[in-house]
C-alpha positions in Angstrom: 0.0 0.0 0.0 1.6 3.6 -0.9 2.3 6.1 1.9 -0.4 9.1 1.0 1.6 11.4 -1.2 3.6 9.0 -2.1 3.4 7.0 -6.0 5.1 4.0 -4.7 5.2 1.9 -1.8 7.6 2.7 1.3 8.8 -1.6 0.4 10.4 0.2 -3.2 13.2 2.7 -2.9 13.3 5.7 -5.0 15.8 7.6 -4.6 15.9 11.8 -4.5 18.2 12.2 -7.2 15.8 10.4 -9.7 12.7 12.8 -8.5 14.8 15.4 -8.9 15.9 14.6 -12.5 12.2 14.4 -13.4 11.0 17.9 -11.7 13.8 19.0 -13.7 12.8 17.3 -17.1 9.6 18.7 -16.5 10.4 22.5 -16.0 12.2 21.7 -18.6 9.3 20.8 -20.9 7.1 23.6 -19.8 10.1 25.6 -20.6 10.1 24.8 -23.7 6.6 24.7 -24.3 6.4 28.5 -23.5 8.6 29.2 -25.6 7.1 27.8 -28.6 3.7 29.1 -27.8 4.9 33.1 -27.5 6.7 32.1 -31.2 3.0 30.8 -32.4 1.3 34.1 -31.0 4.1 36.0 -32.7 4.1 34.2 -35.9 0.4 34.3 -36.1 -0.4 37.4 -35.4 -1.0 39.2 -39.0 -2.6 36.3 -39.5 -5.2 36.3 -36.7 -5.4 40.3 -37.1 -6.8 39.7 -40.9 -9.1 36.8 -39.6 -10.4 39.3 -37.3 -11.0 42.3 -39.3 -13.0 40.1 -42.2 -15.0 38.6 -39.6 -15.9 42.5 -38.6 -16.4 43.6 -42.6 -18.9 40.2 -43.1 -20.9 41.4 -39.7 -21.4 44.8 -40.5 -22.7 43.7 -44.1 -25.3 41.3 -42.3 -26.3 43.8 -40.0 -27.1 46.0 -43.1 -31.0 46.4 -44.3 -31.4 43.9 -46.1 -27.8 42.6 -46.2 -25.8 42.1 -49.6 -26.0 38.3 -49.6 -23.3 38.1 -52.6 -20.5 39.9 -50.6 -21.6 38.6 -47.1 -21.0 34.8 -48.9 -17.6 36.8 -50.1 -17.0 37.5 -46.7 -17.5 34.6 -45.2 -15.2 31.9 -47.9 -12.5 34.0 -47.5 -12.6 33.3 -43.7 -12.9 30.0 -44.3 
């Protein structure tokens, strides 16, 4: 039976240095991981900007009385 807090059993040793290495190995990772997400968010943001701006252009057209079906469809395949 494992001691509460504990992922293993007080009959099998595990020793500090090998918890330490994997607390390690895992800031690691997250590290990392941060680091490639803030590249995404840079790489992407142009991107994301444009996405943003035709999604505005195709609501304000079918918000319009009676809307211009012909460029809201326009609109709306060049976000998808």
């Amino acid at each position: 039976m494992a001691v509460q807090g504990l992922p293993w059993t007080p009959h099998q040793r595990r020793h500090t240095s090998s918890i330490r290495a994997d607390r390690a190995e895992g800031d690691e990772t997250i590290k990392k991981l941060n680091v490639e997400q803030e590249s995404f968010i840079r790489e992407t943001e142009d991107l994301r900007q444009t996405i943003y701006e035709k999604e505005l252009y195709l609501k304000a057209e079918l918000i319009k009385k009676p809307p211009d079906i012909v460029i809201a469809l326009s609109c709306q395949n060049e976000i998808i």
